[in-house]
C-alpha positions as CSV (number, residue, x, y, z in Angstrom):
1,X,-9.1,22.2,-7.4
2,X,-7.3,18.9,-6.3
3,X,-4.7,19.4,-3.3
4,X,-1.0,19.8,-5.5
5,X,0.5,17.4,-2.5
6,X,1.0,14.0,-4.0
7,X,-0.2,10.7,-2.6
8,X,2.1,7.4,-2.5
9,X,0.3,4.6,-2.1
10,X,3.1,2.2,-1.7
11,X,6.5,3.3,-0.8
12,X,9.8,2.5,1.9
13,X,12.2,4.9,3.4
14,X,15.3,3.9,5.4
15,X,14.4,4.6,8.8
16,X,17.5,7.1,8.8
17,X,16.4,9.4,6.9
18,X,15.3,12.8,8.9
19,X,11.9,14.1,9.1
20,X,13.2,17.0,7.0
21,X,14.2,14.8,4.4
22,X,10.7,13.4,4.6
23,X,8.9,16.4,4.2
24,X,10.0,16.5,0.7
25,X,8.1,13.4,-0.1
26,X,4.6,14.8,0.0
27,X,2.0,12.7,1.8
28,X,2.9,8.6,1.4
29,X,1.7,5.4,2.9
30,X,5.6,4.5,4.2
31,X,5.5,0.6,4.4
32,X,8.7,-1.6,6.5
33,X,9.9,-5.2,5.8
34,X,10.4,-6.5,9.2
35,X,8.7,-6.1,12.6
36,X,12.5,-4.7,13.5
37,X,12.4,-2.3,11.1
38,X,8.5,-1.0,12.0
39,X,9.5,-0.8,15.5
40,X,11.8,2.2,14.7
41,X,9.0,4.1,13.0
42,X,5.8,3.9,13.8
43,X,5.6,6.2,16.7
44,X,7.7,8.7,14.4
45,X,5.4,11.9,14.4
46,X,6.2,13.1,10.5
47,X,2.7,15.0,9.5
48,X,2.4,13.2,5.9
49,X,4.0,10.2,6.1
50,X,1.9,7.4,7.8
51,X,4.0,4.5,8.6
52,X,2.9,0.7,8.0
53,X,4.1,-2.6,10.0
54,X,4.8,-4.9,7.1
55,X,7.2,-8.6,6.7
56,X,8.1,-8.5,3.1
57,X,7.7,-12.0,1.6
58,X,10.8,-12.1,0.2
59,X,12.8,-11.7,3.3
60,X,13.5,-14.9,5.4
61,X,14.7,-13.5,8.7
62,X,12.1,-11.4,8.9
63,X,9.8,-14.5,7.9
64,X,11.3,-16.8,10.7
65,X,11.5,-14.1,13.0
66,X,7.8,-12.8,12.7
67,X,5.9,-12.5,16.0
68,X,2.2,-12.2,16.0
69,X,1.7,-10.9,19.5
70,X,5.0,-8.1,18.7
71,X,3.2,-7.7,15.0
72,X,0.0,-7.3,16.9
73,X,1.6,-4.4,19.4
74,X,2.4,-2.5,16.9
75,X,-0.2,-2.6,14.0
76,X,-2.3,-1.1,17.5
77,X,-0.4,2.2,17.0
78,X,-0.9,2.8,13.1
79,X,-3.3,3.0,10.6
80,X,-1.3,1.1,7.9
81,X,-0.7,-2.7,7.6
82,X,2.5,-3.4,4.7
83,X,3.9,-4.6,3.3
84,X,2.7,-8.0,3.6
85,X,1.9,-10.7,1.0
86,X,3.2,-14.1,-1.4
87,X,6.1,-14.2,-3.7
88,X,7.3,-17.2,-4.8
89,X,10.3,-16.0,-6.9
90,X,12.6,-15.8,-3.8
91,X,14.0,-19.4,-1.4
92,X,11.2,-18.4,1.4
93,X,9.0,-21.3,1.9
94,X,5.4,-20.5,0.9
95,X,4.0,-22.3,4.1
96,X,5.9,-19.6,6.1
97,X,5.0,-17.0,3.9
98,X,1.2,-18.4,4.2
99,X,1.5,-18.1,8.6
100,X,2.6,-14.8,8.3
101,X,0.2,-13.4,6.1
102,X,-2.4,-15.1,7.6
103,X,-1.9,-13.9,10.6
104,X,-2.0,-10.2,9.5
105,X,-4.6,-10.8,7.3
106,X,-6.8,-11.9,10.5
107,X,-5.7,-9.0,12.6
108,X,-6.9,-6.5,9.9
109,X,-10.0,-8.3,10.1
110,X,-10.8,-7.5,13.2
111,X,-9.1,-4.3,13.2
112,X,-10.0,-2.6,10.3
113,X,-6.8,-1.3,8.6
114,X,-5.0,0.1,5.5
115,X,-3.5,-3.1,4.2
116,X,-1.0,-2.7,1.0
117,X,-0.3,-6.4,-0.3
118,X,2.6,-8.3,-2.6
119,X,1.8,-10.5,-4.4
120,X,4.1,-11.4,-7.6
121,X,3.5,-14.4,-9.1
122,X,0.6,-16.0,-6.7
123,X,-1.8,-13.7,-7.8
124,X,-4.4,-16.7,-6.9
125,X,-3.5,-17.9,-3.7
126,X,-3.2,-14.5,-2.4
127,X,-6.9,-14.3,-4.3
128,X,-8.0,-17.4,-2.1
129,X,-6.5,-16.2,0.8
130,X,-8.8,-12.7,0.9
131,X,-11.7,-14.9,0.2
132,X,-11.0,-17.2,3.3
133,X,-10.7,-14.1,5.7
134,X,-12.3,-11.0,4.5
135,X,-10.2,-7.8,5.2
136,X,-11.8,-3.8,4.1
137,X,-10.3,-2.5,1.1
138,X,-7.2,-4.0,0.8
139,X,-4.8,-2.3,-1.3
140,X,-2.8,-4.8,-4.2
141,X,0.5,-3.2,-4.7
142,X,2.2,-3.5,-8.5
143,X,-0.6,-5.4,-9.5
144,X,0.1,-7.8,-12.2
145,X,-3.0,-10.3,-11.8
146,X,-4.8,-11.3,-15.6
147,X,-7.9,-9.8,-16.7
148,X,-10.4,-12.6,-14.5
149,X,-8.1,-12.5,-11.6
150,X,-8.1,-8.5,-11.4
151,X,-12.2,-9.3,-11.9
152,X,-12.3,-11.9,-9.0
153,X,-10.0,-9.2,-7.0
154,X,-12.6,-5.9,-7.3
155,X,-15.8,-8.3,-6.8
156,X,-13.6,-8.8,-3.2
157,X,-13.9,-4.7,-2.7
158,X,-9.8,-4.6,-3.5
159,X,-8.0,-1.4,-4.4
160,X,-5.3,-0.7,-7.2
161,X,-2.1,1.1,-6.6
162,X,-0.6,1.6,-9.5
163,X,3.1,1.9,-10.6
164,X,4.7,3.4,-13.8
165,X,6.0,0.2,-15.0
166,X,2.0,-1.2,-15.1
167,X,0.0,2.3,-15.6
168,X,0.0,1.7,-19.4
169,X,-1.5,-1.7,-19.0
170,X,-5.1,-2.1,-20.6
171,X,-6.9,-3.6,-17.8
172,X,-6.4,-0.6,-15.0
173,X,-8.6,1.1,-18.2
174,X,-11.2,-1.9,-18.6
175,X,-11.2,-4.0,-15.4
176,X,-10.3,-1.6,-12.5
177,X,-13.3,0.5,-12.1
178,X,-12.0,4.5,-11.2
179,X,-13.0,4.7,-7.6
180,X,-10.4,1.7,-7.0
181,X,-7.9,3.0,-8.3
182,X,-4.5,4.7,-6.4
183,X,-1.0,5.8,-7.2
184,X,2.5,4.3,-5.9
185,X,5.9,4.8,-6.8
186,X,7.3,2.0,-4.4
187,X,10.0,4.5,-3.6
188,X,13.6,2.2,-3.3
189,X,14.6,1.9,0.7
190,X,17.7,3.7,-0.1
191,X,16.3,6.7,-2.8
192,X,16.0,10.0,-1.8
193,X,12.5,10.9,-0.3
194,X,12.5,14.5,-2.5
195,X,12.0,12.2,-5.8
196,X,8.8,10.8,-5.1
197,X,7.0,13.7,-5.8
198,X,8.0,13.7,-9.6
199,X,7.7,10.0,-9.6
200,X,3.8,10.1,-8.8
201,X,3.1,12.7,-10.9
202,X,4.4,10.1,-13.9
203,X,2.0,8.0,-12.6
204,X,-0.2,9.9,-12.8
205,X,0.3,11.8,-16.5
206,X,0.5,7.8,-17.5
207,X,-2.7,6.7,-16.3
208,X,-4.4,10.8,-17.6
209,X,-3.7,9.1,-21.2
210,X,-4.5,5.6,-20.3
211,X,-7.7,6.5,-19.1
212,X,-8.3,9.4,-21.4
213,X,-8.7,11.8,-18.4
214,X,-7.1,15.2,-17.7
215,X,-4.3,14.9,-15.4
216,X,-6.4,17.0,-12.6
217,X,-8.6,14.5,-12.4
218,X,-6.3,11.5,-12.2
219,X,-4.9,13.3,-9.4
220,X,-8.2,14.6,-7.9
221,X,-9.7,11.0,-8.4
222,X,-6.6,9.6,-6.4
223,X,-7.3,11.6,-3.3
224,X,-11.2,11.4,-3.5
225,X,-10.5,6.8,-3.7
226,X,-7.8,7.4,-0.8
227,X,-10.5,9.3,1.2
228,X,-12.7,6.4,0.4
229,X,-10.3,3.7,1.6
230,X,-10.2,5.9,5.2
231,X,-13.8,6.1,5.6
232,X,-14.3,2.0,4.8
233,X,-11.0,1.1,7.2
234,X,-12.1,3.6,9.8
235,X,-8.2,4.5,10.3
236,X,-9.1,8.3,9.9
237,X,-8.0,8.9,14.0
238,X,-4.6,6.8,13.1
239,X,-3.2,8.6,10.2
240,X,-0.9,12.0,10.7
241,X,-2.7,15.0,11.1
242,X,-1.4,16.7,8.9
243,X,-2.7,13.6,5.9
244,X,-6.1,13.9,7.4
245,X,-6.5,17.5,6.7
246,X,-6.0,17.1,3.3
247,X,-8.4,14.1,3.0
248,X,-11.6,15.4,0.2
């Protein structure tokens, strides 16, 4: 039998928040929008909660004020790289999007990591971007790509996490082949941790009838792919103990 624990792919937690508050989440790939906002977690020690060093696209200050030594410094202490990415639907210029993401794109590819990406409406550029510097299993976060670009994005060796509001959509059932896919609730900064739980296990009930699968497995087949996505990155001697003993 699967491990009950739930795994988020894709979620943030306000840095506040106590590691008792955390241990309600079950075990979740914690991502940060700034390099100021990473530099309060990632050498937090919570057992199922591995932290990520991310500059959210949509965030300008955290745009202008990305470092790539300081970005470097700390990706060194974690396994997880996010959340990073495109988005043109905020007033942050695409050329300082494209430097930043470049920049941790490059790291990851010489140091192999988990990367979770954004990527709302530039589903292409970010497409050209992984073909111009090749990074292990990246991870596309509330994918929304067409049918060919989802094609182009698993002949690149990319992972799926899913969310609620896209589980239902026909390609994760004809495009997305099962060992690619994982589950997210991108968890709100602000929400409490104890909801994510019930929020992944919507996920996952919505892909069981997508796919025509028993929930089990969904929820099996999400640890088994996450296990997967370790053993390609190499980021097993990263991640919280306590996530690595409950890796299939």
């Amino acid at each position: 039998m699967p491990d009950p624990l739930t795994l988020d792919a894709h979620a943030h937690f306000d840095p506040r928040r106590t590691s008792s508050e955390l241990a309600e989440a079950g075990a979740v790939l914690a991502m940060t929008l700034s390099l100021d906002e990473a530099d309060k977690v990632v050498t937090r020690d919570e057992p199922l909660v591995a932290w990520g060093v991310g500059c959210h696209p949509r965030k300008l200050a955290a745009q202008r004020a990305f470092d790539p030594d300081h970005f470097a410094g700390l990706a060194a202490k974690t396994a997880v790289i996010g959340e990073i990415g495109l988005d043109v639907a905020y007033q942050v210029p695409l050329d300082l999007q494209l430097r930043t993401f470049r920049t941790a794109l490059a790291y990851a590819a010489h140091n192999p990591r988990i990367v979770s990406i954004h990527s709302f409406r530039t589903t292409l550029i970010m497409l050209e971007e992984l073909r111009r510097t090749h990074v292990i299993a990246p991870i596309l976060h509330w994918w929304t790509g067409s049918a060919a670009e989802t094609r182009q994005a698993v002949d690149l060796g990319c992972y799926f996490s899913v969310h609620s509001a896209v589980a239902r959509r026909s390609l994760f059932r004809t495009q997305v082949p099962l060992e690619r896919l994982l589950v997210e609730s991108d968890h709100g900064w602000a929400d409490p941790p104890g909801a994510i739980p019930h929020r992944v296990i919507w996920v996952e009930y919505l892909l069981s009838a997508s796919l025509g699968m028993d929930v089990r497995h969904v929820h099996q087949l999400v640890w088994q792919n996450f296990t997967e996505v370790v053993r390609l990155t190499g980021t097993r001697e990263l991640l919280p103990q306590g996530l690595v003993a409950l890796l299939l």
